[in-house]
PDB file of the backbone (N, CA, C, O) and the ligand in Angstrom, with CONECT records:
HET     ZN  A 101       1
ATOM      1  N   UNK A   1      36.741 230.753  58.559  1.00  0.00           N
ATOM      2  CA  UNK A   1      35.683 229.794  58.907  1.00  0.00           C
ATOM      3  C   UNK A   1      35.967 229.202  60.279  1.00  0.00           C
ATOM      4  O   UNK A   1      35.326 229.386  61.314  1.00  0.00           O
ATOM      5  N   UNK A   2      37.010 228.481  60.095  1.00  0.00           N
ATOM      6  CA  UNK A   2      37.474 228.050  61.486  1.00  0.00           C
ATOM      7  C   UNK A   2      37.480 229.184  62.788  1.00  0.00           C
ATOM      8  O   UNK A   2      36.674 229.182  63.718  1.00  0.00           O
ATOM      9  N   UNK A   3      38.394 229.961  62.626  1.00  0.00           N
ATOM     10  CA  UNK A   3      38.446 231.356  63.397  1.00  0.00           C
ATOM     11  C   UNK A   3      36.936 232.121  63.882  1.00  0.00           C
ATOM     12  O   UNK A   3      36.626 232.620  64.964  1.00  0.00           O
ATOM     13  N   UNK A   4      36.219 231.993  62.696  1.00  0.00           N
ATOM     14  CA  UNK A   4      34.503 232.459  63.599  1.00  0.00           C
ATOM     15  C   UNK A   4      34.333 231.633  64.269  1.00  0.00           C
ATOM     16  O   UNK A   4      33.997 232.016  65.390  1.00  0.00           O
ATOM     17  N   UNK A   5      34.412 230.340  64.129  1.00  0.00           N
ATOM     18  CA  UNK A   5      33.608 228.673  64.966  1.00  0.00           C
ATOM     19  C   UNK A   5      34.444 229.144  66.038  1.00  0.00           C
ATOM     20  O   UNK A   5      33.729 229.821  66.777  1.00  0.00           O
ATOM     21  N   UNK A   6      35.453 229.107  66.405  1.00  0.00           N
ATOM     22  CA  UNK A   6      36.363 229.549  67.721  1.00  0.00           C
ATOM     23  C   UNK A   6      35.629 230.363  68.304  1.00  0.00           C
ATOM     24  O   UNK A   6      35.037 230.045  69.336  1.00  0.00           O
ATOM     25  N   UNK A   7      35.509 231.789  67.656  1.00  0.00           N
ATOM     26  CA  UNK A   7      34.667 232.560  68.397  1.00  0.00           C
ATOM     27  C   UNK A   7      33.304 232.445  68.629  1.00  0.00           C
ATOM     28  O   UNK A   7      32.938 232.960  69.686  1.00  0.00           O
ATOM     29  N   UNK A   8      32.793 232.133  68.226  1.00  0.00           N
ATOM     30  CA  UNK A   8      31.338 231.839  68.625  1.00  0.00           C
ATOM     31  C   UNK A   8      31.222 231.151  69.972  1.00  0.00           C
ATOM     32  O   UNK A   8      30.527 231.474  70.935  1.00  0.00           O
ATOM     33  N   UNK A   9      32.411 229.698  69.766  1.00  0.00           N
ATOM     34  CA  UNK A   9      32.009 228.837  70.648  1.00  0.00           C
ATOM     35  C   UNK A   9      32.554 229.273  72.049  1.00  0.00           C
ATOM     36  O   UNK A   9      32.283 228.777  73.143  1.00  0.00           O
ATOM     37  N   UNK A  10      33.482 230.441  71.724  1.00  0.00           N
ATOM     38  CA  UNK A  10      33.581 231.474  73.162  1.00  0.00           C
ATOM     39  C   UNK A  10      32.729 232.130  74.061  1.00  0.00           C
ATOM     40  O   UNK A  10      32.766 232.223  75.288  1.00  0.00           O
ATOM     41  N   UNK A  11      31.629 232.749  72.862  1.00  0.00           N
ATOM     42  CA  UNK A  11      31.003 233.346  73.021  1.00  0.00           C
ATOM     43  C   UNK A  11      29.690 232.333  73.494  1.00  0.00           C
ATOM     44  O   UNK A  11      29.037 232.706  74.469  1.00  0.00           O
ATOM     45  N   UNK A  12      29.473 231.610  73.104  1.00  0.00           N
ATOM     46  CA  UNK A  12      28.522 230.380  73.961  1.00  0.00           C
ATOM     47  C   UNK A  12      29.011 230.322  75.377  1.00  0.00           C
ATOM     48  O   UNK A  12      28.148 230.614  76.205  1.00  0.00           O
ATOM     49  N   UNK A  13      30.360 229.970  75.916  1.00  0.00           N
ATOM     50  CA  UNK A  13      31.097 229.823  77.047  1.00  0.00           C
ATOM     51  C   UNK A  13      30.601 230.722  78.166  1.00  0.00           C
ATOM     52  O   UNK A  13      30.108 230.435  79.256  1.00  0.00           O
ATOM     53  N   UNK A  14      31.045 232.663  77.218  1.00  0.00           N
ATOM     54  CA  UNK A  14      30.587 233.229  78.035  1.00  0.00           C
ATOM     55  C   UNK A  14      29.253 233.465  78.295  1.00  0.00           C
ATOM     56  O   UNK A  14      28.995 233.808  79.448  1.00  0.00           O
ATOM     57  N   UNK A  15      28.381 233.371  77.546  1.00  0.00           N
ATOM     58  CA  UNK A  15      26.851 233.472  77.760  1.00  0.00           C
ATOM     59  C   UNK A  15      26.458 232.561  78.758  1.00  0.00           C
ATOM     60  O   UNK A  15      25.551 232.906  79.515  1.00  0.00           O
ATOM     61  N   UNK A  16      27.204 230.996  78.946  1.00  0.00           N
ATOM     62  CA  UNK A  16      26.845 229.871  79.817  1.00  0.00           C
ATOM     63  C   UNK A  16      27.098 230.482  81.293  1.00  0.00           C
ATOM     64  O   UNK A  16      26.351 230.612  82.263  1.00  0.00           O
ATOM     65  N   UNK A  17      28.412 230.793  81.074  1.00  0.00           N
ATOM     66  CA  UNK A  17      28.766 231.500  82.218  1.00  0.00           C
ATOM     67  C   UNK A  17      28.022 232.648  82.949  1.00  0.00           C
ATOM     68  O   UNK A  17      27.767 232.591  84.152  1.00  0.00           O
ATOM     69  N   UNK A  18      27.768 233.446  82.341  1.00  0.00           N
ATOM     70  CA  UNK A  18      26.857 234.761  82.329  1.00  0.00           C
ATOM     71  C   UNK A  18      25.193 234.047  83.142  1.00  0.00           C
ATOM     72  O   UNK A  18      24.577 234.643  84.026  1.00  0.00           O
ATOM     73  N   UNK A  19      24.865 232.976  82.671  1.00  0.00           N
ATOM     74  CA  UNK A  19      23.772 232.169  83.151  1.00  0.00           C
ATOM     75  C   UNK A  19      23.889 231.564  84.079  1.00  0.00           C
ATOM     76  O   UNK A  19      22.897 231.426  84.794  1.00  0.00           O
ATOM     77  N   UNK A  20      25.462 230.798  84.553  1.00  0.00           N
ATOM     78  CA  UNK A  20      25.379 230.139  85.835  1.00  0.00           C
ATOM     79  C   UNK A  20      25.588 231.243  86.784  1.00  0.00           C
ATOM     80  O   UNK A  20      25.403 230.993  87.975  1.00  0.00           O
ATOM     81  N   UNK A  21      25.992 232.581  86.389  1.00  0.00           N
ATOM     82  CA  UNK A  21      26.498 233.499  87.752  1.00  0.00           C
ATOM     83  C   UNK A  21      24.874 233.534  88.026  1.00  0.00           C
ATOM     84  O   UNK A  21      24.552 232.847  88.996  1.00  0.00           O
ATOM     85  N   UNK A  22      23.869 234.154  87.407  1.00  0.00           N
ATOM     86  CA  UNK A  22      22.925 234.691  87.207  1.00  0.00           C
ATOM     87  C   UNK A  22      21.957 233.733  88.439  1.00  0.00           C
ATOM     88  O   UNK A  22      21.451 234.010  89.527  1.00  0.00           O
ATOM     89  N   UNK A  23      22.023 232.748  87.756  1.00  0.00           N
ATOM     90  CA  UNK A  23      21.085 231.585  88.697  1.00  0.00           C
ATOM     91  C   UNK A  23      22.041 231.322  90.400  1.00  0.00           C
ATOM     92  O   UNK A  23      21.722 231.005  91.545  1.00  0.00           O
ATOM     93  N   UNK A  24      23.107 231.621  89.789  1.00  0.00           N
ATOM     94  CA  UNK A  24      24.141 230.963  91.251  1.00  0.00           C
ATOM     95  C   UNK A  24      23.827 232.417  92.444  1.00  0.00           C
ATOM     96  O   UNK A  24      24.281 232.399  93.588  1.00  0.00           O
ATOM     97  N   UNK A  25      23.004 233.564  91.906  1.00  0.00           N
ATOM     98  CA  UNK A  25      23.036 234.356  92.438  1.00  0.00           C
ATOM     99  C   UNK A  25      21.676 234.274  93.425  1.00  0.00           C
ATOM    100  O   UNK A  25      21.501 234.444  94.631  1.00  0.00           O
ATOM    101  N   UNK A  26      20.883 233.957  92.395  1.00  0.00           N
ATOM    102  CA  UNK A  26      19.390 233.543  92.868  1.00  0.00           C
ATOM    103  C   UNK A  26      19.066 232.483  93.142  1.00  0.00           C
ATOM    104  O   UNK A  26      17.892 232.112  93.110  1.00  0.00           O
ATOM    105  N   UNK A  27      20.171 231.672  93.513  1.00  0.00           N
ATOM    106  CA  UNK A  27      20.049 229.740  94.775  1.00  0.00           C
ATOM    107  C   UNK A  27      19.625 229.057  93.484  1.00  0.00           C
ATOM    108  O   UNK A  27      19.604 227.829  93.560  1.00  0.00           O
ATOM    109  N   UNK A  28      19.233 229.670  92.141  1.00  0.00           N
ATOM    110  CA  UNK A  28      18.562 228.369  91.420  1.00  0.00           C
ATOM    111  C   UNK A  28      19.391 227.573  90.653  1.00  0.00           C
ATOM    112  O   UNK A  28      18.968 226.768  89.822  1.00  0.00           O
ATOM    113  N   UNK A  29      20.756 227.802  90.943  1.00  0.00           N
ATOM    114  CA  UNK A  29      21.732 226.943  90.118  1.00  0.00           C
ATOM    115  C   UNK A  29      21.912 225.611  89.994  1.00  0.00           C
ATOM    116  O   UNK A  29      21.625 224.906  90.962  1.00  0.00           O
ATOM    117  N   UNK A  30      22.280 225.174  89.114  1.00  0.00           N
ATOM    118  CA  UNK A  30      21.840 223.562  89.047  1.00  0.00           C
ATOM    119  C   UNK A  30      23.604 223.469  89.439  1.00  0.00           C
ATOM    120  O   UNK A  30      24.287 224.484  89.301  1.00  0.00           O
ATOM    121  N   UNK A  31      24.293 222.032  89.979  1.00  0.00           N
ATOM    122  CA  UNK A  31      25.869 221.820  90.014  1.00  0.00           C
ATOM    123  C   UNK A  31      25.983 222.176  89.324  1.00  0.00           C
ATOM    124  O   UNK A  31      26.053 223.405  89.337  1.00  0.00           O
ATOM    125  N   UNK A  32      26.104 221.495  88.118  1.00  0.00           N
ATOM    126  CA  UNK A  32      27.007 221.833  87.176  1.00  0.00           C
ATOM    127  C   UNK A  32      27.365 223.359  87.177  1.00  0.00           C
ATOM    128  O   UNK A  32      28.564 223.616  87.070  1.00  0.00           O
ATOM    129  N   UNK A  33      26.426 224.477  87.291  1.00  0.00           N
ATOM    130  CA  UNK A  33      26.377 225.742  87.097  1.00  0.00           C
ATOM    131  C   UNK A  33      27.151 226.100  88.044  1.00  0.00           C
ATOM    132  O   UNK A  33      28.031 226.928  87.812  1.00  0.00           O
ATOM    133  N   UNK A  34      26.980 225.520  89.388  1.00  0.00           N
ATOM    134  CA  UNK A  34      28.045 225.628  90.593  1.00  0.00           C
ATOM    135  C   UNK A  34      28.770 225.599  90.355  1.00  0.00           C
ATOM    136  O   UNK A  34      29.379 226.643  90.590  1.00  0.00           O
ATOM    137  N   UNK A  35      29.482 224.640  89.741  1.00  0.00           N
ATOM    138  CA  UNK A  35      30.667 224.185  89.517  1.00  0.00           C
ATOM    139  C   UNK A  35      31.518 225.396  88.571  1.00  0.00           C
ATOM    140  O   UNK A  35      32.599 225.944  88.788  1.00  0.00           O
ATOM    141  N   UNK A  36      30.684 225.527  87.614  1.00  0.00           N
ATOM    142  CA  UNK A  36      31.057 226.445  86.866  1.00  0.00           C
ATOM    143  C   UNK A  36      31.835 227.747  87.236  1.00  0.00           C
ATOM    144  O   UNK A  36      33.013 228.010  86.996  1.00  0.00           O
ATOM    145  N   UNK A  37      30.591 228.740  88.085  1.00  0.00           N
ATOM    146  CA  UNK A  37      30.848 229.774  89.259  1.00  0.00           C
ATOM    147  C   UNK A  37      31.793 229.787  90.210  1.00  0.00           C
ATOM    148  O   UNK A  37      32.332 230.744  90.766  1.00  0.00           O
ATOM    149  N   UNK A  38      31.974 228.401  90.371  1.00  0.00           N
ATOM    150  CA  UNK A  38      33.287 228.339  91.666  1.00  0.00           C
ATOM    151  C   UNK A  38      34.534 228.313  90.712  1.00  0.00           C
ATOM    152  O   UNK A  38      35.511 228.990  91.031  1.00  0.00           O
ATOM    153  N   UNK A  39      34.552 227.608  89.620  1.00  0.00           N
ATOM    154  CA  UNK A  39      35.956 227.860  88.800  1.00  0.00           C
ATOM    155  C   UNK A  39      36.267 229.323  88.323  1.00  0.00           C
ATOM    156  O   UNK A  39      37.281 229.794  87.807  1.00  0.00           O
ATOM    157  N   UNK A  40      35.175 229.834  88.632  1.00  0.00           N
ATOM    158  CA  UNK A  40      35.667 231.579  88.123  1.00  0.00           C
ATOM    159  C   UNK A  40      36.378 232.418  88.928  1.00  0.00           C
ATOM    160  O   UNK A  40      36.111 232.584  90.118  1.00  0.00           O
ATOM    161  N   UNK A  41      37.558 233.134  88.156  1.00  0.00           N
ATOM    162  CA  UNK A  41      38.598 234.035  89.110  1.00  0.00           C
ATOM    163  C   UNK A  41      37.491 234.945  89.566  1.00  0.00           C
ATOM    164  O   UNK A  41      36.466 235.068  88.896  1.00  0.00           O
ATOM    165  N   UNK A  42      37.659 235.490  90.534  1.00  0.00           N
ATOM    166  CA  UNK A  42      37.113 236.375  91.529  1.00  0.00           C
ATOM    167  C   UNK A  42      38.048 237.691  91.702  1.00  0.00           C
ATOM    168  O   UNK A  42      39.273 237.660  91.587  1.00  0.00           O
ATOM    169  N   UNK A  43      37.199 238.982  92.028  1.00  0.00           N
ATOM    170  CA  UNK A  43      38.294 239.961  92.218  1.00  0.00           C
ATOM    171  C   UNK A  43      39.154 239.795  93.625  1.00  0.00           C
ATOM    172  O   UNK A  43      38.625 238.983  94.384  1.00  0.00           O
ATOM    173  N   UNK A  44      39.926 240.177  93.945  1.00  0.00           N
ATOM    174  CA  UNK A  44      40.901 240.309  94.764  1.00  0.00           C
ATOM    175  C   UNK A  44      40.450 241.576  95.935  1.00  0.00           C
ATOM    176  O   UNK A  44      40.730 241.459  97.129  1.00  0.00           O
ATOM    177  N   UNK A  45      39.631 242.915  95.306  1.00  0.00           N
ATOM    178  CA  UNK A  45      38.941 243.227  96.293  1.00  0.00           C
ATOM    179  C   UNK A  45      37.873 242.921  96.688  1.00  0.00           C
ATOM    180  O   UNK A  45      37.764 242.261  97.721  1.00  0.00           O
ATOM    181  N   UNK A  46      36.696 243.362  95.898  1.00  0.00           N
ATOM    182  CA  UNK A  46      35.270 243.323  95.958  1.00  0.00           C
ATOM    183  C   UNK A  46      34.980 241.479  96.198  1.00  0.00           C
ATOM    184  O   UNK A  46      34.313 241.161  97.182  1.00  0.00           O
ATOM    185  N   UNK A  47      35.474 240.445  95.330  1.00  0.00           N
ATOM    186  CA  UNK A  47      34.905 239.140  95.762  1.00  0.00           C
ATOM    187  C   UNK A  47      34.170 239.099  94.953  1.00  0.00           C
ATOM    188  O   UNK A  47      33.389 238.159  95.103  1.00  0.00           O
ATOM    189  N   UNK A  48      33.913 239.973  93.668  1.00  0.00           N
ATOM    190  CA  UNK A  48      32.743 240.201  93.031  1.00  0.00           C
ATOM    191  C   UNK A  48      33.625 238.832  91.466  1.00  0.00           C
ATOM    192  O   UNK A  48      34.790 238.714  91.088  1.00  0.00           O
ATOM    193  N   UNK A  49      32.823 238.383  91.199  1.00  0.00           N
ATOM    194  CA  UNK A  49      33.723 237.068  89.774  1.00  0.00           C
ATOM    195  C   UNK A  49      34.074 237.997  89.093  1.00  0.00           C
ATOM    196  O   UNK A  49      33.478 239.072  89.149  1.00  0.00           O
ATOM    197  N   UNK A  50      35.638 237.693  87.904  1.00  0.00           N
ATOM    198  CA  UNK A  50      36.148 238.715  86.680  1.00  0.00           C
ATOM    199  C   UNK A  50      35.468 238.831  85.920  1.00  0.00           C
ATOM    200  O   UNK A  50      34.987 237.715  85.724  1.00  0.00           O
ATOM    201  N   UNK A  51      34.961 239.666  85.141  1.00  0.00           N
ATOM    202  CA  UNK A  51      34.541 239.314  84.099  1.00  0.00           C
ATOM    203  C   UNK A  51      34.891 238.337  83.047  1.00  0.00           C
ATOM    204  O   UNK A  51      36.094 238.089  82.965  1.00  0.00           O
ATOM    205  N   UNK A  52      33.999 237.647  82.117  1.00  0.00           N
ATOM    206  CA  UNK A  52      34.949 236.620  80.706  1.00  0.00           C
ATOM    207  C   UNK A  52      35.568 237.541  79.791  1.00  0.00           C
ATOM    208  O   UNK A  52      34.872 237.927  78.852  1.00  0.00           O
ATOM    209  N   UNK A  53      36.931 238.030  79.906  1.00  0.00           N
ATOM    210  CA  UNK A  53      37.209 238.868  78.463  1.00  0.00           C
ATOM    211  C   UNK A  53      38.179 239.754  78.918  1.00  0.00           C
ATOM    212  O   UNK A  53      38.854 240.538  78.251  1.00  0.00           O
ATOM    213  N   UNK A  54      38.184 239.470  80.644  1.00  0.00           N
ATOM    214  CA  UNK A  54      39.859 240.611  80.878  1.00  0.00           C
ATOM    215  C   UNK A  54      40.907 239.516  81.201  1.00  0.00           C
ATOM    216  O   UNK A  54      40.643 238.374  81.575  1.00  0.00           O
ATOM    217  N   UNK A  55      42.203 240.072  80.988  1.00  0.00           N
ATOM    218  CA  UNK A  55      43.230 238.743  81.132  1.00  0.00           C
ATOM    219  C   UNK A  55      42.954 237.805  81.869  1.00  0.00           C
ATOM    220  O   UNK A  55      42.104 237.941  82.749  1.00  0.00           O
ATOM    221  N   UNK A  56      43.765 236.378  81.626  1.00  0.00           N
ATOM    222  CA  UNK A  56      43.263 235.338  82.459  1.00  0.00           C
ATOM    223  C   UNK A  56      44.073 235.522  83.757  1.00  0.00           C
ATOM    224  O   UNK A  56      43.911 234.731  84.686  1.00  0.00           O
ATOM    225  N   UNK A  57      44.823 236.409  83.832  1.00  0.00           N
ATOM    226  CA  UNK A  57      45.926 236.550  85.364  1.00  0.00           C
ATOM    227  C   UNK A  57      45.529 237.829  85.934  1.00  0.00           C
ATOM    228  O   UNK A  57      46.304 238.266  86.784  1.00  0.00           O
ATOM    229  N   UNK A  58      44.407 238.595  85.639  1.00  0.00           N
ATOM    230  CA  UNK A  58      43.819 239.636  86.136  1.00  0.00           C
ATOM    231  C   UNK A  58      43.295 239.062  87.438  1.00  0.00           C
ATOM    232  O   UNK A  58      42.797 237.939  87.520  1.00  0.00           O
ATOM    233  N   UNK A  59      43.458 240.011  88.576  1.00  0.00           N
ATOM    234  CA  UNK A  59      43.134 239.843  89.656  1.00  0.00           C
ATOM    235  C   UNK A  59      42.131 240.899  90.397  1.00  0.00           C
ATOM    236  O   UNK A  59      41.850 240.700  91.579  1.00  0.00           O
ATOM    237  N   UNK A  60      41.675 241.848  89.806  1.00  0.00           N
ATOM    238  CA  UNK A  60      40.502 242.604  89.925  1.00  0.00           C
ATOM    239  C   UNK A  60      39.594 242.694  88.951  1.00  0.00           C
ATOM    240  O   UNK A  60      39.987 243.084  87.852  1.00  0.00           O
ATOM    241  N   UNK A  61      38.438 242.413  89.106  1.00  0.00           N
ATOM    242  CA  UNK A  61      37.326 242.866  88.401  1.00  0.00           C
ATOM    243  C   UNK A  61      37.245 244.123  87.211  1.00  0.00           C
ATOM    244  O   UNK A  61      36.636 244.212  86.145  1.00  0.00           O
ATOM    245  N   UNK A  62      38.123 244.987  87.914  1.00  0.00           N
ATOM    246  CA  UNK A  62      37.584 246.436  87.355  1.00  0.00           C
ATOM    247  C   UNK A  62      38.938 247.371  87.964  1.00  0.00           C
ATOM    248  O   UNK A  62      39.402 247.196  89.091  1.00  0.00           O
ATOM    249  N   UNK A  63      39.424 248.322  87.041  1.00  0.00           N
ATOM    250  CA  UNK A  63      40.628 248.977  87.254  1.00  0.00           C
ATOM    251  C   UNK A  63      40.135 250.038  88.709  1.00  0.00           C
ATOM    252  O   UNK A  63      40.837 250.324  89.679  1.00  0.00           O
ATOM    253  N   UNK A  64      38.877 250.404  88.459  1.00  0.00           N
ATOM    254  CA  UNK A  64      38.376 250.760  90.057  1.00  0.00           C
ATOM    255  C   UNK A  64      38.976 250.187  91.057  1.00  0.00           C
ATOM    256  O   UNK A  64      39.759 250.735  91.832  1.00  0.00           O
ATOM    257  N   UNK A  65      38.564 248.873  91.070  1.00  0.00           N
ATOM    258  CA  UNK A  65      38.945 247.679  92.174  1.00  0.00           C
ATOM    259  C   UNK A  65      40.417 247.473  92.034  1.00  0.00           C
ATOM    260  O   UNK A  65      40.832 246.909  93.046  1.00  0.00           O
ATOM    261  N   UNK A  66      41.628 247.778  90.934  1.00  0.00           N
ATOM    262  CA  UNK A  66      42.586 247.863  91.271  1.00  0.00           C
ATOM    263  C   UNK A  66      43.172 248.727  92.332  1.00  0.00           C
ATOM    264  O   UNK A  66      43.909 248.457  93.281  1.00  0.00           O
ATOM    265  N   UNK A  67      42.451 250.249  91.762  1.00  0.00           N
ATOM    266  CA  UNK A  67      42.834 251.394  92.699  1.00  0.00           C
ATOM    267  C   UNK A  67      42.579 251.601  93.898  1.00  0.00           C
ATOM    268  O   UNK A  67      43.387 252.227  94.584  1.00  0.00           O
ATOM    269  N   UNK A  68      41.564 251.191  94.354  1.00  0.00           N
ATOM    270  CA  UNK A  68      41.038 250.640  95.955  1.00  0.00           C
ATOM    271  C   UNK A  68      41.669 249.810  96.263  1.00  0.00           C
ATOM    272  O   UNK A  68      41.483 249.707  97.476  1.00  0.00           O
ATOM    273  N   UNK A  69      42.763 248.645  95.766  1.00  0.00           N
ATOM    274  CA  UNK A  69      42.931 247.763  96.562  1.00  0.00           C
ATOM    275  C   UNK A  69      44.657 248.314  96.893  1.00  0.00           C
ATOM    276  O   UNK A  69      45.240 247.890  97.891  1.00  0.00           O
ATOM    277  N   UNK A  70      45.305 249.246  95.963  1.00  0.00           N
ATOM    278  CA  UNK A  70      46.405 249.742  96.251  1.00  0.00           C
ATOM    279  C   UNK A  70      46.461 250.624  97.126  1.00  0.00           C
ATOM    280  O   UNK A  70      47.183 250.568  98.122  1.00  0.00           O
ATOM    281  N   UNK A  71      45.741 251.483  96.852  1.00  0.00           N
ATOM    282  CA  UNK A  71      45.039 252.794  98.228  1.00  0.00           C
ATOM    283  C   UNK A  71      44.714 251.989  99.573  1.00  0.00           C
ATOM    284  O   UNK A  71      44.962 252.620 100.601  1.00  0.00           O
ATOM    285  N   UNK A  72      44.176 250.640  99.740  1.00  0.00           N
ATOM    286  CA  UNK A  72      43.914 250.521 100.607  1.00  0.00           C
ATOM    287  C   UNK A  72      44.978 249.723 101.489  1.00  0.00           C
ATOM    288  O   UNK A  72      45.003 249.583 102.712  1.00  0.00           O
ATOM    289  N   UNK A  73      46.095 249.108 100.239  1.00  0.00           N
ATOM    290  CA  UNK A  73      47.518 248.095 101.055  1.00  0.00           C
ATOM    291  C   UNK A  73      48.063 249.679 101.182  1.00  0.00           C
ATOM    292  O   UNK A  73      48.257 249.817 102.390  1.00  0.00           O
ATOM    293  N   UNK A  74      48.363 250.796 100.586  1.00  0.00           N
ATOM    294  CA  UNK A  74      49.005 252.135 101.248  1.00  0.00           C
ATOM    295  C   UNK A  74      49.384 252.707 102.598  1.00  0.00           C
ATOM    296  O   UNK A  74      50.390 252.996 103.247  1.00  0.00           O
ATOM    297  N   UNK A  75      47.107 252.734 102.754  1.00  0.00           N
ATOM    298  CA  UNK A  75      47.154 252.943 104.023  1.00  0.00           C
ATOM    299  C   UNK A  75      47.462 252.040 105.413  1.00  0.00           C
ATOM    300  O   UNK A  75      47.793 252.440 106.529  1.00  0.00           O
ATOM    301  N   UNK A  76      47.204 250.523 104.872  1.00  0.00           N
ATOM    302  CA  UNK A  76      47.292 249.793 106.115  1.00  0.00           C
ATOM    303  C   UNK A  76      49.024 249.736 106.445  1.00  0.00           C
ATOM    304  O   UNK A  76      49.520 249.450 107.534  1.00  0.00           O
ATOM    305  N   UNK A  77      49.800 250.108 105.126  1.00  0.00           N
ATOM    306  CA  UNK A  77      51.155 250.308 105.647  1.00  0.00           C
ATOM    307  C   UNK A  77      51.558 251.536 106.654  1.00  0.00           C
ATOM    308  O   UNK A  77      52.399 251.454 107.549  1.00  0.00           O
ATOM    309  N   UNK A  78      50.815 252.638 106.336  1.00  0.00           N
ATOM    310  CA  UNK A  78      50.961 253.626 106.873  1.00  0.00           C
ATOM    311  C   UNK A  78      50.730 253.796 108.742  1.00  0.00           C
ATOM    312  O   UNK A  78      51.232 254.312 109.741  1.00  0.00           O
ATOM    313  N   UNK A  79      49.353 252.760 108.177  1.00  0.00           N
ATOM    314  CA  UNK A  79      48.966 252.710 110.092  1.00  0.00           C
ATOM    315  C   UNK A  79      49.677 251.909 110.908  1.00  0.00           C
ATOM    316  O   UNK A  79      49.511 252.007 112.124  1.00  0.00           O
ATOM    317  N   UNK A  80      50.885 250.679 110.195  1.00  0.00           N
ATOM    318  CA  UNK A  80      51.226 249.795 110.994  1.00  0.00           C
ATOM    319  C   UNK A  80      52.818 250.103 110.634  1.00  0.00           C
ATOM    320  O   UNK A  80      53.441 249.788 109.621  1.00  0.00           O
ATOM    321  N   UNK A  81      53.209 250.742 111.672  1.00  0.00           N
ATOM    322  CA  UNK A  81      54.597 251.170 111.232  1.00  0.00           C
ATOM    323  C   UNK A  81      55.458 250.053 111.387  1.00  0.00           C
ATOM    324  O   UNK A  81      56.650 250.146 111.095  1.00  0.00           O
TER     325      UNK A  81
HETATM  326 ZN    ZN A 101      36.288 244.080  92.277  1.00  0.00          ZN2+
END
């Protein structure tokens, strides 16, 4: 009983969230929603927000965006001897 109420009220969180990116995307965000959007981790490449639901110390969006961002510290080692 308890354990669903937990989840649910996660799942409200992320839906809120899911709504302030949404509006914060299209200028119609109210603060609060701002506020919201700016507390969200962001990827480390793209800039694009984490999703709600991958670790909270994840620093890319998407294991894509991991692999681009290693490929891309690779090469800038490569060019700067
Ligand atoms: Zn990304």
């Amino acid at each position: 009983m308890a354990k669903a109420y937990r989840a649910r009220k996660k799942d409200i969180a992320k839906y809120e969230m899911a709504v302030a990116t949404t509006r914060a995307q299209r200028g119609e965000a109210s603060s609060e929603q701002l506020a919201l959007v700016a507390m969200q981790p962001r990827c480390a490449h793209c800039g694009r927000t984490i999703p709600a639901g991958t670790r909270a110390d994840a620093r890319y969006c998407s294991r894509a965006c991991k692999a681009k961002a290693a490929r891309a510290r690779r090469v800038f080692r490569q060019a700067d001897p």
